[in-house]
N, CA, C and O of each residue as an XYZ file, in Angstrom:
636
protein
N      25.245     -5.911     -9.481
C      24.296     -4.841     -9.723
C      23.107     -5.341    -10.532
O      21.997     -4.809    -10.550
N      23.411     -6.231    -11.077
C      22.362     -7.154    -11.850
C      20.897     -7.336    -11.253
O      19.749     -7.005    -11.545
N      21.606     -8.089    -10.192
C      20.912     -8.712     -9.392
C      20.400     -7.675     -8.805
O      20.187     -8.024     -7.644
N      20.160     -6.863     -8.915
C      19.263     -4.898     -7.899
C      18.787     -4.929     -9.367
O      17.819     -5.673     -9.528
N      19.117     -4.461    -10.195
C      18.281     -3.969    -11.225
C      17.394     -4.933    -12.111
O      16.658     -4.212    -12.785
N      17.198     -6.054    -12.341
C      16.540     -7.089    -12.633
C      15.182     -7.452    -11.482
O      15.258     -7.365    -10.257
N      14.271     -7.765    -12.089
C      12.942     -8.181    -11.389
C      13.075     -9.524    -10.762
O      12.969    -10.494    -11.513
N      13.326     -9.756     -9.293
C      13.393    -10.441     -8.755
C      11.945    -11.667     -8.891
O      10.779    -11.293     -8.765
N      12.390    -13.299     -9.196
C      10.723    -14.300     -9.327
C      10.249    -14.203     -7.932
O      10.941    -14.153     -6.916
N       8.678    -14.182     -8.061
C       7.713    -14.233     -7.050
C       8.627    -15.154     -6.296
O       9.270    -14.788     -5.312
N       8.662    -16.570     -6.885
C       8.938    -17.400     -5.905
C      10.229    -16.993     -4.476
O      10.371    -17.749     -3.515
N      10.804    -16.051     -4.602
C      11.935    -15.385     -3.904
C      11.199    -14.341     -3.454
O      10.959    -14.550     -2.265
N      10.702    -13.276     -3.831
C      10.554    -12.208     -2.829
C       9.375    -12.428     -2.413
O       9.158    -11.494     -1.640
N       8.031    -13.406     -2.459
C       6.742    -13.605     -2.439
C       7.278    -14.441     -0.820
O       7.134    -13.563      0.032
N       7.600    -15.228     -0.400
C       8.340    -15.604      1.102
C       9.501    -14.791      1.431
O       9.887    -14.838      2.599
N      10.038    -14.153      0.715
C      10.918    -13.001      1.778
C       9.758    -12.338      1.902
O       9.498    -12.995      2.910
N       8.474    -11.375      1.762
C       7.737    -10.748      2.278
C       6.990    -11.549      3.629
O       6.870    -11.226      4.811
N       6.638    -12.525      2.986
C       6.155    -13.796      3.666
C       6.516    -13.675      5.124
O       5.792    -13.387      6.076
N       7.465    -13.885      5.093
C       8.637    -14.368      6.628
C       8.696    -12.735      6.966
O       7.932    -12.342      7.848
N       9.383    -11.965      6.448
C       9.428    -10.510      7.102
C       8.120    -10.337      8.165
O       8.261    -10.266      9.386
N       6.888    -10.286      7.495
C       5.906    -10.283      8.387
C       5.934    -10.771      9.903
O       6.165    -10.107     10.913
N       5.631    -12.128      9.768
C       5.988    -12.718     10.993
C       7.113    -12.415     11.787
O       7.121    -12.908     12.915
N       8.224    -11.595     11.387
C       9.809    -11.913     12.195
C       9.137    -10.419     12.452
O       9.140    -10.246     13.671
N       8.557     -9.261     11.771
C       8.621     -7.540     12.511
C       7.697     -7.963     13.622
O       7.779     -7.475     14.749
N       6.970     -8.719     13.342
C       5.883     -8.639     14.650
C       6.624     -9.087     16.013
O       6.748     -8.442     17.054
N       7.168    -10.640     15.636
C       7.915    -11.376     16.816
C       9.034     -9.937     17.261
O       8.976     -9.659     18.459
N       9.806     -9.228     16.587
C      10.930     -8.526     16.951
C      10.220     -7.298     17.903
O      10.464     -7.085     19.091
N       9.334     -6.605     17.085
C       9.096     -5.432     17.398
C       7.514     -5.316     17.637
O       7.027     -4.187     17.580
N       6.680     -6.413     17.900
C       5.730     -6.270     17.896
C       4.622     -5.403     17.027
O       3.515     -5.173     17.515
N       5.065     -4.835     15.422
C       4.290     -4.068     15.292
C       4.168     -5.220     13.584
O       4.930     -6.123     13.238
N       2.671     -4.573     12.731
C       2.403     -5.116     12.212
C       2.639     -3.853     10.581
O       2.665     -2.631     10.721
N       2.779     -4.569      9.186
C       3.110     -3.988      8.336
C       1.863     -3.980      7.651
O       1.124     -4.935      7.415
N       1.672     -2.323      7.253
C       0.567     -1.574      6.772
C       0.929     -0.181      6.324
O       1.936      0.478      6.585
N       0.067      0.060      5.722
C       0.145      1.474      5.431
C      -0.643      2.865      5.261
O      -0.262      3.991      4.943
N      -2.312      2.152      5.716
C      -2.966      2.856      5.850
C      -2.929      3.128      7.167
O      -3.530      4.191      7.326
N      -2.472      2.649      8.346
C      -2.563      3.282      9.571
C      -1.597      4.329      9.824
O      -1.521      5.112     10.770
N      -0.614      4.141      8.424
C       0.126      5.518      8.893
C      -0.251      6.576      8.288
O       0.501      7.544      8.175
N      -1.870      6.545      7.650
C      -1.899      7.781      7.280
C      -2.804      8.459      8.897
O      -2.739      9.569      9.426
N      -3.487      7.368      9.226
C      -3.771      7.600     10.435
C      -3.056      8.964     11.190
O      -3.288      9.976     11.850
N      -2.216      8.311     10.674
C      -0.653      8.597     12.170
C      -0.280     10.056     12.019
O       0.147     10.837     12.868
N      -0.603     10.279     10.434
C      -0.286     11.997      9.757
C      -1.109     12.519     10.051
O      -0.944     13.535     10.726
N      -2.442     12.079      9.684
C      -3.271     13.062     10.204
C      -3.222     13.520     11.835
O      -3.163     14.709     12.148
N      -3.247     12.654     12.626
C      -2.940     12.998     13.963
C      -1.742     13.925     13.796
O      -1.568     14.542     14.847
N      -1.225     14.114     13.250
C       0.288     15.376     13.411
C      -0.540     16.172     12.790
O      -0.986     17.080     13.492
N      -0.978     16.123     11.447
C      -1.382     17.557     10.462
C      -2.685     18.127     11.494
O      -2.386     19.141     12.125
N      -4.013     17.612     11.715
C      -5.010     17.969     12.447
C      -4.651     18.331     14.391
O      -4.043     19.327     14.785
N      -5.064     17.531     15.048
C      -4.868     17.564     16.121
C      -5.166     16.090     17.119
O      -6.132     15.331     17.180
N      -4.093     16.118     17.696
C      -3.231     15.014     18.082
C      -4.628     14.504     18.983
O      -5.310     13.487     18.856
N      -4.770     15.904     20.145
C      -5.865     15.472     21.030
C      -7.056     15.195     20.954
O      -7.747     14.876     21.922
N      -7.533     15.301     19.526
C      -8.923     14.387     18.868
C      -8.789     13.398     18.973
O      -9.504     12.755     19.741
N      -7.835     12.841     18.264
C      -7.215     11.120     17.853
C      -6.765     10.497     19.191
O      -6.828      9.271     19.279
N      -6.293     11.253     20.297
C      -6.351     10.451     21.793
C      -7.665     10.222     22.148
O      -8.012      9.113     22.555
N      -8.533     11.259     22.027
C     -10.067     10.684     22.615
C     -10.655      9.411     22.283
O     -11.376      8.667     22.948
N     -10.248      9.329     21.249
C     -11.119      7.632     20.004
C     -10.086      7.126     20.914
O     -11.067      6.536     21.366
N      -8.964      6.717     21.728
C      -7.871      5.759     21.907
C      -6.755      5.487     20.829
O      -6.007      4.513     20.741
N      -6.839      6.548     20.074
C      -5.588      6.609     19.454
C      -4.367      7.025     20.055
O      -4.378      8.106     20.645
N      -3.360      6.389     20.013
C      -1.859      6.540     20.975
C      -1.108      7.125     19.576
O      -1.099      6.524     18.501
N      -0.493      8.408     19.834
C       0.306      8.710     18.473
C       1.391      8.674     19.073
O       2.113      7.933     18.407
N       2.246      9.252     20.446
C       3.468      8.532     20.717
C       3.914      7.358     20.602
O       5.120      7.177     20.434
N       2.796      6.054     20.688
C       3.353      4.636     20.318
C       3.462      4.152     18.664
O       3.851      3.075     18.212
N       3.086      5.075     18.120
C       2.973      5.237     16.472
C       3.704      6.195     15.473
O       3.465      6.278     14.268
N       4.609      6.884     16.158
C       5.433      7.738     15.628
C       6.474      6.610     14.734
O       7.334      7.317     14.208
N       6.597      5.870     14.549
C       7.594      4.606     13.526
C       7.205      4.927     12.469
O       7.964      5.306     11.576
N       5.678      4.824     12.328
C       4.614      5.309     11.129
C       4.788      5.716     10.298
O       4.600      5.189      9.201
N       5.540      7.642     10.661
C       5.076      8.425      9.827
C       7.253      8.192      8.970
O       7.693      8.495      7.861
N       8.006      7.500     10.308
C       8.960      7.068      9.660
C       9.452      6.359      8.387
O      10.347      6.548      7.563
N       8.219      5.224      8.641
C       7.900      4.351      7.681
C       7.954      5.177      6.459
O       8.874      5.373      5.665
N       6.405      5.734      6.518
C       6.128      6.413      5.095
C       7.053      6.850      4.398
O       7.094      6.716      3.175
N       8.672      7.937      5.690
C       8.794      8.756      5.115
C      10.110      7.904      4.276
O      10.758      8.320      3.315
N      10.220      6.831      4.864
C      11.477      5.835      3.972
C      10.326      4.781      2.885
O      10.722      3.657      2.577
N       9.473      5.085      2.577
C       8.732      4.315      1.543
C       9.293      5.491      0.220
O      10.026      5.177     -0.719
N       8.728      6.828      0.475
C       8.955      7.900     -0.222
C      10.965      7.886     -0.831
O      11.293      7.995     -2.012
N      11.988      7.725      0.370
C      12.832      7.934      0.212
C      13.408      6.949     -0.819
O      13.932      7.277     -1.883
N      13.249      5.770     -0.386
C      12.995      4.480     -0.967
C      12.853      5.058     -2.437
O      13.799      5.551     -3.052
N      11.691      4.954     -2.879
C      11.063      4.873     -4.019
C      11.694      5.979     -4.679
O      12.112      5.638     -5.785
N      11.883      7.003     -4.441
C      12.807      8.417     -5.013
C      14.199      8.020     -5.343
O      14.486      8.131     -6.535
N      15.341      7.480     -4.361
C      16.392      6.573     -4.758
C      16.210      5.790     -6.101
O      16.736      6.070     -7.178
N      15.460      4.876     -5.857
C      15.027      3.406     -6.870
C      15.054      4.684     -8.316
O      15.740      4.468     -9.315
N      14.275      5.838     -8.175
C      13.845      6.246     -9.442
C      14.862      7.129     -9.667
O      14.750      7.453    -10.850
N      15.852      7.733     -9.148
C      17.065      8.644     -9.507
C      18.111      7.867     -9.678
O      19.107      8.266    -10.283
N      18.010      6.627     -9.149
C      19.990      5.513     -9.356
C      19.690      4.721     -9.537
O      20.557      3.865     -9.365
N      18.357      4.186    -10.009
C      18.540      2.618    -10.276
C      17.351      2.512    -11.328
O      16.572      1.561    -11.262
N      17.228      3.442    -12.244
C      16.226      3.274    -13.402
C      16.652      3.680    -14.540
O      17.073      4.836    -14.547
N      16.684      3.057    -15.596
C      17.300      3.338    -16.940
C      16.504      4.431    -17.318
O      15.308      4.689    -17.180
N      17.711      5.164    -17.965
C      17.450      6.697    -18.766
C      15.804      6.890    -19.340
O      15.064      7.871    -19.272
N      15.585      5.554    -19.913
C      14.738      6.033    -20.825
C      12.829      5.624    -20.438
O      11.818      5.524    -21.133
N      13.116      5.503    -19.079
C      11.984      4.629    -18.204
C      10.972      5.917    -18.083
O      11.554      6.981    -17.868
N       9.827      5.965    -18.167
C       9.013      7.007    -17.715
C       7.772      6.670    -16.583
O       7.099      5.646    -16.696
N       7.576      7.547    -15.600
C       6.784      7.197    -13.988
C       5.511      6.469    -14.521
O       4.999      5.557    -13.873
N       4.994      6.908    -15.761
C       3.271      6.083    -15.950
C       3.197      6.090    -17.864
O       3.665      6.963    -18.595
N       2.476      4.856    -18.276
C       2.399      4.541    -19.286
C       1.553      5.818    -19.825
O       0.646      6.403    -19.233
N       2.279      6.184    -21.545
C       1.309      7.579    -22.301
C       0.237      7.723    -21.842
O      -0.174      8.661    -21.158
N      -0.406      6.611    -22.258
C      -2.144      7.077    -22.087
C      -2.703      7.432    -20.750
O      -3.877      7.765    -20.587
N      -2.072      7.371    -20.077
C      -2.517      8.140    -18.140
C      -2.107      9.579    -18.217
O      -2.575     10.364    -17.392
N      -1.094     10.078    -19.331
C      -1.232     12.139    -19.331
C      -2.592     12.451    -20.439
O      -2.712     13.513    -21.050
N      -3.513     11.344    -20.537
C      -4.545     12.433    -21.309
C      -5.834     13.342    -20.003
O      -5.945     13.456    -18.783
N      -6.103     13.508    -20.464
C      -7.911     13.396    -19.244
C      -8.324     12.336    -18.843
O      -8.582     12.017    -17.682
N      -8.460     11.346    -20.393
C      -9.146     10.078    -20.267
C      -8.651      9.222    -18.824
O      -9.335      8.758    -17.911
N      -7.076      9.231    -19.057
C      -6.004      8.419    -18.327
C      -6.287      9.261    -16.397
O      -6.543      8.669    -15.349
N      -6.100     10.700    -16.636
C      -6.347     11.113    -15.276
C      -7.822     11.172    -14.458
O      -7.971     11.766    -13.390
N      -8.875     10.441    -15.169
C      -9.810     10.155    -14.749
C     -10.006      8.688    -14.002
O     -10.688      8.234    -13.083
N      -9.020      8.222    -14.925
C      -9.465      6.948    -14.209
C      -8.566      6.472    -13.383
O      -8.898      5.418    -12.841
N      -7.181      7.043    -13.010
C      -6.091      7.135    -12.205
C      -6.797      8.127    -10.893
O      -5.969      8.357    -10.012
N      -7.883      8.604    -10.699
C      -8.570      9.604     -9.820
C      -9.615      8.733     -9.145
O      -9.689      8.664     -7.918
N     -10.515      7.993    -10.057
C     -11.305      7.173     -9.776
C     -10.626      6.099     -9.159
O     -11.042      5.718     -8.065
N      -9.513      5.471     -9.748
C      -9.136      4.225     -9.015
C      -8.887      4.367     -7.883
O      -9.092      3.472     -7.063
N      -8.233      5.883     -7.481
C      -7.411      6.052     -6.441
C      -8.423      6.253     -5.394
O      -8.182      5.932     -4.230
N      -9.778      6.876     -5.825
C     -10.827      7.244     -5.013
C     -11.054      6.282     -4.350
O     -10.940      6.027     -3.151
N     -11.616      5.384     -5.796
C     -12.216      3.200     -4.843
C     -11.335      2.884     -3.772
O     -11.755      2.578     -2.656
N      -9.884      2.958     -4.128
C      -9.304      2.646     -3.217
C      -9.420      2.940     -2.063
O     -10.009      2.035     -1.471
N      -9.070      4.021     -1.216
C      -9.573      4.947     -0.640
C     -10.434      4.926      0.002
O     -10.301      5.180      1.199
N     -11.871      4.561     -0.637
C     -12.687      4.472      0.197
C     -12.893      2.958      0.573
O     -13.769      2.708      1.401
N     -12.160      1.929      0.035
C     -11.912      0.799      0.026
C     -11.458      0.404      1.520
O     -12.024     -0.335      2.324
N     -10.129      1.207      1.649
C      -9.408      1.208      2.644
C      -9.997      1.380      4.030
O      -9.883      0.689      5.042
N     -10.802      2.748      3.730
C     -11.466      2.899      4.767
C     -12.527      1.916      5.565
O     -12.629      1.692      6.771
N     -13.449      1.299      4.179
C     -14.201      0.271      4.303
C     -14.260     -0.745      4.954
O     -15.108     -1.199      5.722
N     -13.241     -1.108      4.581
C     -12.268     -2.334      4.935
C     -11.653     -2.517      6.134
O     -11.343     -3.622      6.577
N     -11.420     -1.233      6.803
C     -10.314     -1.102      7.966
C      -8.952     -1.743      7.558
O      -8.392     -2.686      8.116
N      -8.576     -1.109      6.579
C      -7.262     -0.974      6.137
C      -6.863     -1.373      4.905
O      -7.825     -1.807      4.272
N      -5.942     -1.404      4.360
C      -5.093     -1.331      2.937
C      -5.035     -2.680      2.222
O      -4.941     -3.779      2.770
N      -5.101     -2.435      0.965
C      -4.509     -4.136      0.749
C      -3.467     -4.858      1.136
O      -3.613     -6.055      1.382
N      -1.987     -4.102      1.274
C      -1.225     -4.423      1.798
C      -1.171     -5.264      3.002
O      -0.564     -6.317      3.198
N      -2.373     -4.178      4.198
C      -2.141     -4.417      5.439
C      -2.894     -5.692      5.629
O      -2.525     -6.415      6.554
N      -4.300     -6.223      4.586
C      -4.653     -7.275      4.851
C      -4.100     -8.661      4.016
O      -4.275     -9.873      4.141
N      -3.491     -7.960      3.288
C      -2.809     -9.464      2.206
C      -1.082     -9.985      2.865
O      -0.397    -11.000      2.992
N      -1.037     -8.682      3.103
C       0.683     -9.067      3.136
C       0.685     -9.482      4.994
O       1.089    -10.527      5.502
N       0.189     -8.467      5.580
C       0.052     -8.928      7.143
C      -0.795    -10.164      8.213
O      -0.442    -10.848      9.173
N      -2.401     -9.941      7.234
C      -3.204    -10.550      7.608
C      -2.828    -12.187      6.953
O      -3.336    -13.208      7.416
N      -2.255    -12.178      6.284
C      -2.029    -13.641      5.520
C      -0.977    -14.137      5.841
O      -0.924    -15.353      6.025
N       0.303    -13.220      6.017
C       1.115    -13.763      6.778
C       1.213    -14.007      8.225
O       2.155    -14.626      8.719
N       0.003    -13.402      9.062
C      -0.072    -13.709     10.636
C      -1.592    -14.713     10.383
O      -2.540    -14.548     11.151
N      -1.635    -15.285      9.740
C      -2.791    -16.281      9.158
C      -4.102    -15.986     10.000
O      -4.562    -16.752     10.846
N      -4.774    -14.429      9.542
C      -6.247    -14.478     10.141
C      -6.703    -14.561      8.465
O      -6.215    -14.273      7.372
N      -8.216    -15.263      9.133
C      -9.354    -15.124      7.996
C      -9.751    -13.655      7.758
O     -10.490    -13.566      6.778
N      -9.529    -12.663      8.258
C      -9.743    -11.804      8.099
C      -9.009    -11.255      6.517
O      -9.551    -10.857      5.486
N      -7.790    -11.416      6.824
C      -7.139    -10.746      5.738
C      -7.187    -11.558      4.688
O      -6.914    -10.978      3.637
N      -7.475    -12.874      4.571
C      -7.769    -13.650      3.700
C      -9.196    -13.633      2.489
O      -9.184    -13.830      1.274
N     -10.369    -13.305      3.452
C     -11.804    -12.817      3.169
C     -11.078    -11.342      2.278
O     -11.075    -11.344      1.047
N     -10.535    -10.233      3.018
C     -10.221     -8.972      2.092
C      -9.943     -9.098      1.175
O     -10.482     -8.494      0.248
N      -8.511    -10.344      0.949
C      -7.794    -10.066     -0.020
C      -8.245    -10.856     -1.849
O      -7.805    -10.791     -2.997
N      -9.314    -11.511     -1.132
C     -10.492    -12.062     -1.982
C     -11.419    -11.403     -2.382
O     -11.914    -11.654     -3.480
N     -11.798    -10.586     -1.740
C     -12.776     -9.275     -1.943
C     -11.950     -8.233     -3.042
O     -12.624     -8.018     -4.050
N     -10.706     -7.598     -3.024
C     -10.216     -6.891     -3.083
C      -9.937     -7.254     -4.608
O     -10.146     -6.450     -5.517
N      -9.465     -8.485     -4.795
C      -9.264     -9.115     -5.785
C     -10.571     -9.285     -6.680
O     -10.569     -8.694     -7.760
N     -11.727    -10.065     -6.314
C     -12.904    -10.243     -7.183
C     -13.797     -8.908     -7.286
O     -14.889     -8.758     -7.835
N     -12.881     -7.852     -6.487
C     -13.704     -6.114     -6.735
C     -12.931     -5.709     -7.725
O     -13.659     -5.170     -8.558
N     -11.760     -5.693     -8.079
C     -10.948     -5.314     -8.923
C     -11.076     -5.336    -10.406
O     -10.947     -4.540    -11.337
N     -11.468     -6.920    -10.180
C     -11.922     -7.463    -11.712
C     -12.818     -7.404    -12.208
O     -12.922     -7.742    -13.387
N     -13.970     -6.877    -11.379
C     -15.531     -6.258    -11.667
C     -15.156     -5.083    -11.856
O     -15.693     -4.626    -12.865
N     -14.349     -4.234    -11.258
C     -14.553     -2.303    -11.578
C     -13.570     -2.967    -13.192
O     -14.135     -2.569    -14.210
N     -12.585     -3.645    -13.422
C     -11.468     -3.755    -14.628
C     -12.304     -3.422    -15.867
O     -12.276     -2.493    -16.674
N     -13.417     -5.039    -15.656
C     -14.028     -5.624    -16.682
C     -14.927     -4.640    -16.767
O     -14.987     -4.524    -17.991
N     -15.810     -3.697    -16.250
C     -16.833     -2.884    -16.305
C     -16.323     -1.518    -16.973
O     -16.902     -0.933    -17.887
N     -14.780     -0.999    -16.166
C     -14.197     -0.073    -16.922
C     -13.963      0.025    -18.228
O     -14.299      0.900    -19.026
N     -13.354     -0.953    -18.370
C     -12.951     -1.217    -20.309
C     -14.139     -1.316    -20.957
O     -14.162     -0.602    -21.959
N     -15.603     -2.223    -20.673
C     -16.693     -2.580    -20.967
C     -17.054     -0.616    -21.424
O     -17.522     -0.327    -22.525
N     -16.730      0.458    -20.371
C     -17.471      1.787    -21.207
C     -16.867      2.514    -21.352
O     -17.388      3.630    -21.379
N     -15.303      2.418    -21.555
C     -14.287      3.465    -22.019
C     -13.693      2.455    -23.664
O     -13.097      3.014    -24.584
N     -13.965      1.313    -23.656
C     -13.652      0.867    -25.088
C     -14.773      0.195    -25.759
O     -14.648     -0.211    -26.914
């Protein structure tokens, strides 16, 4: 049980992500992301037959909204049976204003990041790097040297 509740070293789960990549694609042909499954919701919440006109296929994407819904299940487990009593979801200073401003803002950049970008960090660091395009490589460099400009600029006028 140790071994589940202890923080596994990069060097171990940084190539188990690694290799996963490459083996879902070879198995199942599909690629790991997570902004296309919001895609995939909205096509259910709005209407399906908008998102066919652009060439969106939501019958070949229904895994998607599976995905998500075992990311959620996932992560709800982890936080009801496998987190000590005294663990709390976000550090104090994120329940002031101060904290939900900039947990709003980040989430915004992101967001529109994603969109920007044509897709998630995930989908270009963890997928694009493990199916070795320059593409996801260029993002995940971007994503990274944007990060540390909004970091350094944030603290620069909130401290």
């Amino acid at each position: 049980m140790s071994s589940i509740l202890n923080t596994w070293p990069w060097y171990i789960t940084g190539p188990l992500i690694g290799l996963f990549v490459p083996f879902l694609l070879v198995v199942s042909n599909k690629l790991l992301g997570i902004s296309s499954s919001f895609q995939h919701i909205c096509s259910i919440v709005l209407n399906t037959k908008k998102f066919s006109v652009s060439g969106y296929n939501a019958a070949s994407n229904r895994w998607k909204f599976l995905f998500v819904i075992g990311i959620l299940l996932g992560g709800l487990f982890c936080k009801v049976l496998l987190t000590n009593p005294g663990t709390t979801f976000l550090p104090e200073n994120y329940y002031t204003a101060k904290g939900l401003t900039l947990l709003f803002a980040g989430g915004f950049l992101v967001g529109f990041g994603t969109r920007y970008a044509n897709g998630c960090t995930s989908g270009h660091s963890i997928s694009g790097i493990s199916t070795f395009q320059l593409s996801g490589l260029i993002a995940t460099v971007s994503f990274f040297i944007g990060g540390l400009i909004y970091t350094h600029f944030l603290f620069s006028l909130f401290n």
